[in-house]
Phi, psi and omega in degrees: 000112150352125173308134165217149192305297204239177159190110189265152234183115185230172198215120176173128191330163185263307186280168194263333179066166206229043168250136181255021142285337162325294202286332177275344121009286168308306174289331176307298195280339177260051188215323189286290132353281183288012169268308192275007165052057190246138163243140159282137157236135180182177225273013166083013187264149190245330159264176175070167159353312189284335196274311171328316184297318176280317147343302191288322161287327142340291199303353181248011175088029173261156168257141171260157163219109192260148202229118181202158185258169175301333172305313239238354181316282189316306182301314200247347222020114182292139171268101223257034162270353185275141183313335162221089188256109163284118169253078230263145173272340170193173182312270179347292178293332155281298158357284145351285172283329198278352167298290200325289201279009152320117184240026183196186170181108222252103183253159184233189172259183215183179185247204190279335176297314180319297167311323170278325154340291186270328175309343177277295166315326171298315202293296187284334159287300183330314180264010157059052172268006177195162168210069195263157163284145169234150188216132155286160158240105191264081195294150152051019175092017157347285205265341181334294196275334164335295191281336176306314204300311176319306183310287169338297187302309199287339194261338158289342167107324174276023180201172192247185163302300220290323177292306140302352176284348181292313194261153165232135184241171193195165170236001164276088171310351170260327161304353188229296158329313167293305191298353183262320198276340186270348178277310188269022191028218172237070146310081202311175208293152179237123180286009204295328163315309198298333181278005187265329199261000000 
């Protein structure tokens, strides 16, 4: 296997949504990730967002590795161009590995898998099973009222500073991409997640 600097762990819809910055977006990071001799780890689907990101990282000489279950080959079209395709028995066990082999993590915008995706990862640096970076990238105001909400919570008592301060969001991706890959140095991958599931 190639050597690689990183292994970015991305979160991001199957559909394309229909601002057509989502997707440039999407080629920023996965063109970022491959410049930077960088691997995506992310959830192996060939459409939508998810199949741009990866393309875009290929194409810029990153490996990509996709982790997805079998109920889902079909549904999402599994992307059998990635340098590694997990073909998984359930969400858990993908969760799970594209954590392992992470040394960051990264949400785009997305639907609700996308969303749980990262609230679980926020959740679990929170409870201190990783202390891994986790980051939004909030193209075109994507995540705003997302985060205005969060902002709510905290000012109602039920979440804290210190608990938004776990995440970092931005709406430039080579600037949120550097600040993820230098928080997390170069730490190789931790199995330590599998004991949370």
């Amino acid at each position: 296997m190639a050597e690689v600097a990183f292994s970015l762990c991305v979160y991001l819809g199957s559909r394309p949504g229909n601002r057509p910055l989502f997707a440039e977006a999407a080629q920023q990071v996965g063109r970022w990730i491959g410049e930077h001799q960088g691997q995506l780890v992310y959830g192996g689907g060939n459409s939508g967002l998810m199949g741009v990101l990866a393309q875009a990282t290929r194409a810029a000489g990153g490996r990509v590795v996709g982790v997805i279950p079998q109920a889902l080959v079909n549904k999402e079209l599994a992307n059998h161009a990635c340098d590694e395709l997990h073909i998984v028995a359930t969400m858990h066990e993908r969760k799970a590995m594209m954590a392992e082999r992470s040394d960051a993590f990264l949400a785009l915008p997305g639907g609700i898998g996308t969303l749980e995706e990262l609230f679980e990862i926020w959740t679990w640096r929170q409870l201190g099973y990783h202390d891994k970076p986790v980051g939004v990238l909030d193209a075109g105001g994507y995540y705003a009222k997302m985060l205005a909400f969060l902002q709510q919570a905290v000012d109602d008592g039920l979440m804290s500073d210190w608990q938004m301060r776990l995440v970092r969001t931005g709406s430039d991706p080579a600037r949120l991409l550097q600040e993820l890959v230098q928080e997390a140095g170069l730490p190789g991958p931790s199995g330590q997640l599998r004991s949370v599931i």
